[in-house]
DSSP file (Angstrom, degrees, kcal/mol; ACC not computed):
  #  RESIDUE AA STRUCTURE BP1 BP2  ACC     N-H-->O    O-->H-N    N-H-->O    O-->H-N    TCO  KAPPA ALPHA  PHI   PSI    X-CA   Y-CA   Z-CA
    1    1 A X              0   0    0      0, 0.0     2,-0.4     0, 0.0     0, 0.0   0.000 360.0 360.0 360.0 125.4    0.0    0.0    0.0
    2    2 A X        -     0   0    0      0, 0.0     2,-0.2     0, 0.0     0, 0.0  -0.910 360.0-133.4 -95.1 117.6    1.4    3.5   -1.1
    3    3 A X        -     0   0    0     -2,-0.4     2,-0.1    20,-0.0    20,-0.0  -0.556  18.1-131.2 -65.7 137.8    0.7    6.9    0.4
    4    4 A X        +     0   0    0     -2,-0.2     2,-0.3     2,-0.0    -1,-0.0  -0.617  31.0 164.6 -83.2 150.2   -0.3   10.2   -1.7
    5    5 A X        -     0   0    0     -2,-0.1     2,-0.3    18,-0.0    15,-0.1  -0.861  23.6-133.3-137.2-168.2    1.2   12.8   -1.1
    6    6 A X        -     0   0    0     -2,-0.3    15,-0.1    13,-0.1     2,-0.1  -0.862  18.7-121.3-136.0 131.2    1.5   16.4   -3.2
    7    7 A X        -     0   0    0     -2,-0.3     2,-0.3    13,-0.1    13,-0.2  -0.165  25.5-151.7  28.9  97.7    4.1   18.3   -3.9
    8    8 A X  E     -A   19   0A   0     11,-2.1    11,-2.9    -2,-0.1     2,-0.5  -0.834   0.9-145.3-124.9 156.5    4.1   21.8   -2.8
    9    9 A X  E     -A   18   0A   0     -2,-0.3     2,-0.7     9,-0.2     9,-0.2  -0.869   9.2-170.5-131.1 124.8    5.7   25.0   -4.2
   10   10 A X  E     -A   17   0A   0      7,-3.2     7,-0.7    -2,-0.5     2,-0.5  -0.770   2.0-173.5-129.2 130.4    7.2   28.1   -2.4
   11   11 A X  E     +A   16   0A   0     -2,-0.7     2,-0.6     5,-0.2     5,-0.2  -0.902   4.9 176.9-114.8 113.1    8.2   31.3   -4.1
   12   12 A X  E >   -A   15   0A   0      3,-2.3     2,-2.2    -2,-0.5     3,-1.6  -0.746  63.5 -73.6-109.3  87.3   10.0   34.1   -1.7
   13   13 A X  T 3  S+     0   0    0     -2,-0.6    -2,-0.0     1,-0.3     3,-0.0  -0.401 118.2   3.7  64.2 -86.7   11.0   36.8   -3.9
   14   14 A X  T 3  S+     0   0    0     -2,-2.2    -1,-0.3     2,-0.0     2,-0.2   0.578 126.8  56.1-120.1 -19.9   14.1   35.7   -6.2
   15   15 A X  E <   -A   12   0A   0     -3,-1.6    -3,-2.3     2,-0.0     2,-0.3  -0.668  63.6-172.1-117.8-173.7   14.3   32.0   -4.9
   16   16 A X  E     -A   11   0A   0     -2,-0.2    -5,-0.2    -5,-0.2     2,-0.2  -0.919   1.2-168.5-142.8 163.4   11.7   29.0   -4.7
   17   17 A X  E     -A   10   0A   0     -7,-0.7    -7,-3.2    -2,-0.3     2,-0.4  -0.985  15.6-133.7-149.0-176.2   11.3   25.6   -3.4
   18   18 A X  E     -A    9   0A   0     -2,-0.2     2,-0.4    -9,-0.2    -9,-0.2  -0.866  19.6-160.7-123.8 154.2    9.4   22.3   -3.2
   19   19 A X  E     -A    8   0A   0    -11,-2.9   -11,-2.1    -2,-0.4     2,-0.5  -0.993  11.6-166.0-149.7 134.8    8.3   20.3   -0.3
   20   20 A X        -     0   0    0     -2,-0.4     2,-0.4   -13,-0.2   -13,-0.1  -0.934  13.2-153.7-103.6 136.1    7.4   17.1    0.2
   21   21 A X        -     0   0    0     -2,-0.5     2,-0.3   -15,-0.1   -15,-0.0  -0.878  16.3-132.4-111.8 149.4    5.6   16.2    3.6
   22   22 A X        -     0   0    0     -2,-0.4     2,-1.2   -17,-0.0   -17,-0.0  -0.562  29.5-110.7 -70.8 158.1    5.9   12.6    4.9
   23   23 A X    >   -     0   0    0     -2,-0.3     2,-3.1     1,-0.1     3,-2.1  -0.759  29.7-115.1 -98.1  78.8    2.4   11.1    6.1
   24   24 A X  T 3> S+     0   0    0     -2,-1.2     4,-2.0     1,-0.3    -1,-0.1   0.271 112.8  62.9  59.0 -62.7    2.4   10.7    9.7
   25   25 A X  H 3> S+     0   0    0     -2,-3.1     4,-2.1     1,-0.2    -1,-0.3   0.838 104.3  47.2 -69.1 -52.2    2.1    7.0    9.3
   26   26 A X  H <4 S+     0   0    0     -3,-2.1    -1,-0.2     2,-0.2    -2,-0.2   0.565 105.9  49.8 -48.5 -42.5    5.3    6.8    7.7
   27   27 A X  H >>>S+     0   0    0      2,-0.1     3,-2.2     3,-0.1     5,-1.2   0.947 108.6  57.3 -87.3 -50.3    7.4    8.7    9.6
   28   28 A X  H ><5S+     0   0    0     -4,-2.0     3,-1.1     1,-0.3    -2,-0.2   0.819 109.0  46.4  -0.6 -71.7    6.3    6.9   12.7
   29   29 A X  T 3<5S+     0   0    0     -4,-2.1    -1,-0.3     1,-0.3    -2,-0.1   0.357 114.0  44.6 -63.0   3.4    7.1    4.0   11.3
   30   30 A X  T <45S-     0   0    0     -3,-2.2    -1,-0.3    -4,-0.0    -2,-0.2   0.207 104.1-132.3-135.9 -27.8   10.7    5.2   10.0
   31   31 A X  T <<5 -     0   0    0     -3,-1.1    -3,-0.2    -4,-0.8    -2,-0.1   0.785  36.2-170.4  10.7  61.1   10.8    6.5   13.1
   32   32 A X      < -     0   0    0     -5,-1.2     2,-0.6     1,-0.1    -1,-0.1  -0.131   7.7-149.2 -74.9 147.9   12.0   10.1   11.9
   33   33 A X        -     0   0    0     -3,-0.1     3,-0.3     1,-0.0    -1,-0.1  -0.843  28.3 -88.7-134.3 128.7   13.1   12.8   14.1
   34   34 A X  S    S+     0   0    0     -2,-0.6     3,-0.1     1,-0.2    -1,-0.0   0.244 109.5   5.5 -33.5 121.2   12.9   16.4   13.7
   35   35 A X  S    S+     0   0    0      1,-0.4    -1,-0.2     0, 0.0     2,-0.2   0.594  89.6 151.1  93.0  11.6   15.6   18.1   12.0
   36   36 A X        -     0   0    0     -3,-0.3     2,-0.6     1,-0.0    -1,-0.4  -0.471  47.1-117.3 -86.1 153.2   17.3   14.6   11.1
   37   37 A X        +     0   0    0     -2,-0.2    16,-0.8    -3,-0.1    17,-0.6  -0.885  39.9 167.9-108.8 127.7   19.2   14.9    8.1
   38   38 A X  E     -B   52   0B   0     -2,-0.6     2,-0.4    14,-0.2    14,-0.2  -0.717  15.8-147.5-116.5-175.2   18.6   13.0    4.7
   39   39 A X  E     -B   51   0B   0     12,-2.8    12,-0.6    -2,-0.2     2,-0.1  -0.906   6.1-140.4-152.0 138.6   19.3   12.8    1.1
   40   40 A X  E     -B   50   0B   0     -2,-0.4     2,-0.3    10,-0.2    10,-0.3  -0.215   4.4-165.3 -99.1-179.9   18.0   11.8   -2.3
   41   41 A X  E     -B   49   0B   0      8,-2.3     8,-3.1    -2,-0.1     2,-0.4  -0.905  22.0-136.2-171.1 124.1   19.0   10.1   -5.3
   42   42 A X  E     -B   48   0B   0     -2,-0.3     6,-0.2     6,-0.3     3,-0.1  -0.891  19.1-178.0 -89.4 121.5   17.0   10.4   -8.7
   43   43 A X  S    S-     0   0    0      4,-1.5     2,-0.2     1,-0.6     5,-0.2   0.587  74.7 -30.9 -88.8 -29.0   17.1    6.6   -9.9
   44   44 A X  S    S-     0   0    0      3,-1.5    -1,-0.6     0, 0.0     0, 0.0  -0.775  85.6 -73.7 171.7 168.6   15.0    7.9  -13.4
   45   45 A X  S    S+     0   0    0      1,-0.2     3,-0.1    -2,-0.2    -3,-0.0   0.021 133.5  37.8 -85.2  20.5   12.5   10.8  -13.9
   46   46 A X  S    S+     0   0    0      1,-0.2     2,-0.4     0, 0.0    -1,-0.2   0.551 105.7  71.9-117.8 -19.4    9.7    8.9  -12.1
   47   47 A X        +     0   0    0      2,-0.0    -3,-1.5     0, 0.0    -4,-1.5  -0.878  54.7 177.0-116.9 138.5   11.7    7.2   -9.3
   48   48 A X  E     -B   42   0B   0     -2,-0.4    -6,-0.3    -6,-0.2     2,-0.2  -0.963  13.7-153.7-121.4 125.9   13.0    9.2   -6.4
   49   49 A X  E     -B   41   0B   0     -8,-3.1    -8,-2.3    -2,-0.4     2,-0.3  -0.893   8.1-166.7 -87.4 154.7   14.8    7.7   -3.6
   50   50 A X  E     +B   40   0B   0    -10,-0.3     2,-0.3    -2,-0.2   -10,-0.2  -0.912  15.5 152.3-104.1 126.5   15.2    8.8    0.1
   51   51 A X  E     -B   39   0B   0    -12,-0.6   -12,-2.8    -2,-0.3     4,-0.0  -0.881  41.8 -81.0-167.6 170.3   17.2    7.8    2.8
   52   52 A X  E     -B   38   0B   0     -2,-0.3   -14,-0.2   -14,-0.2     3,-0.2   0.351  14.6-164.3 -17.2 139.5   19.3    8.4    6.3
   53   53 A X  S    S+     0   0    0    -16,-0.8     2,-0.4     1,-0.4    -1,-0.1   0.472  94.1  39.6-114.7 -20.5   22.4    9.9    5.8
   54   54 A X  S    S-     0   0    0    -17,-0.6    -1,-0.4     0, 0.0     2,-0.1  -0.866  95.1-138.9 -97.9 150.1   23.2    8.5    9.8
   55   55 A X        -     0   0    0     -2,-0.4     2,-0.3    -3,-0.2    -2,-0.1  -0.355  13.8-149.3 -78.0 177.0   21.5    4.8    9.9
   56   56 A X        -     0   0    0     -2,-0.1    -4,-0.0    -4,-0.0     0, 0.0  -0.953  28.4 -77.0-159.8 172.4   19.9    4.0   12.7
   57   57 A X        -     0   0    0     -2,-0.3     0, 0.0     1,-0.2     0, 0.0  -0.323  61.9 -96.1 -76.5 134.6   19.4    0.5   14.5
   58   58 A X        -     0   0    0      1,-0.1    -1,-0.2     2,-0.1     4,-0.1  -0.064  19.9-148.8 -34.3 145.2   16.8   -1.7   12.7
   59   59 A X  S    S+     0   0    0    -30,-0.1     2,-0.4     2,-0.1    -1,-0.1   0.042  76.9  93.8 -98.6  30.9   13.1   -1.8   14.0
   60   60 A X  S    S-     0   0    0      0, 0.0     2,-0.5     0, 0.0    -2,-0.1  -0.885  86.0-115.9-125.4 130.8   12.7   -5.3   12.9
   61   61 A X        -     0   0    0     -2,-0.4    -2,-0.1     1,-0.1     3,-0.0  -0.750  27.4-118.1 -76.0 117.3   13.6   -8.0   16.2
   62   62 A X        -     0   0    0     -2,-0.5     2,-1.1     1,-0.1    -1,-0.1  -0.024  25.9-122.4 -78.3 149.7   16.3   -9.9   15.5
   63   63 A X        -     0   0    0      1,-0.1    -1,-0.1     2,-0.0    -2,-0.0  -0.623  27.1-125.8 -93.4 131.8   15.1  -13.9   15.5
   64   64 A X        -     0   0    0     -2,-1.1     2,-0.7     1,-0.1    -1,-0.1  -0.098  24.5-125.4 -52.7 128.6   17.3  -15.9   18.3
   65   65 A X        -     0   0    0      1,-0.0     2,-0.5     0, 0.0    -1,-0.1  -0.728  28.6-149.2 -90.5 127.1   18.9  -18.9   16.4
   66   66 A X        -     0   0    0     -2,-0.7    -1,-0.0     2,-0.0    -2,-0.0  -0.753   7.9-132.5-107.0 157.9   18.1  -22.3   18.3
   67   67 A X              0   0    0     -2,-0.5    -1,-0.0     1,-0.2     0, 0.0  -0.323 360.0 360.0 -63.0 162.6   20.1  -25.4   18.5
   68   68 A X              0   0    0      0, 0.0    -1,-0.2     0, 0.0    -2,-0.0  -0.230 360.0 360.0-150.3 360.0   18.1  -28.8   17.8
C-alpha cells in the first residue's frame, strides 16, 4: 500500500522551493526525528529515492537462532 502525497511550491521573492511532507504514518514507522538529516537520489524521472544519511538501528527484532 502506497501513500499520496503532493508536492508543494514556495516562491520568496528571487528563490523557490518544493516540499514534500511525509504522512504521519510513515514517519512513525521510520521513526524520523525532527531536524534529522537526509538525502535523495533520482534513480529515473519517475523514481526518487530517500534515505538516512546516519543509519539508525533496525526496528525489525532480531530472531534468536536455536540449537536442535
Amino acid at each position: 500500500m502506497g501513500y499520496g502525497v503532493k508536492i508543494q511550491r514556495v516562491d520568496r521573492g528571487q528563490t523557490k522551493s518544493f516540499y514534500v511532507n511525509f504522512p504521519a504514518a510513515i514517519a512513525e514507522a521510520a521513526n524520523v526525528v525532527k531536524g534529522e538529516a537526509w538525502e535523495w537520489f533520482i534513480e529515473d524521472r519517475n523514481t526518487f529515492l530517500i534515505q538516512r544519511k546516519k543509519s539508525q538501528k533496525s526496528l525489525r527484532k532480531k530472531r534468536k537462532k536455536t540449537l536442535s
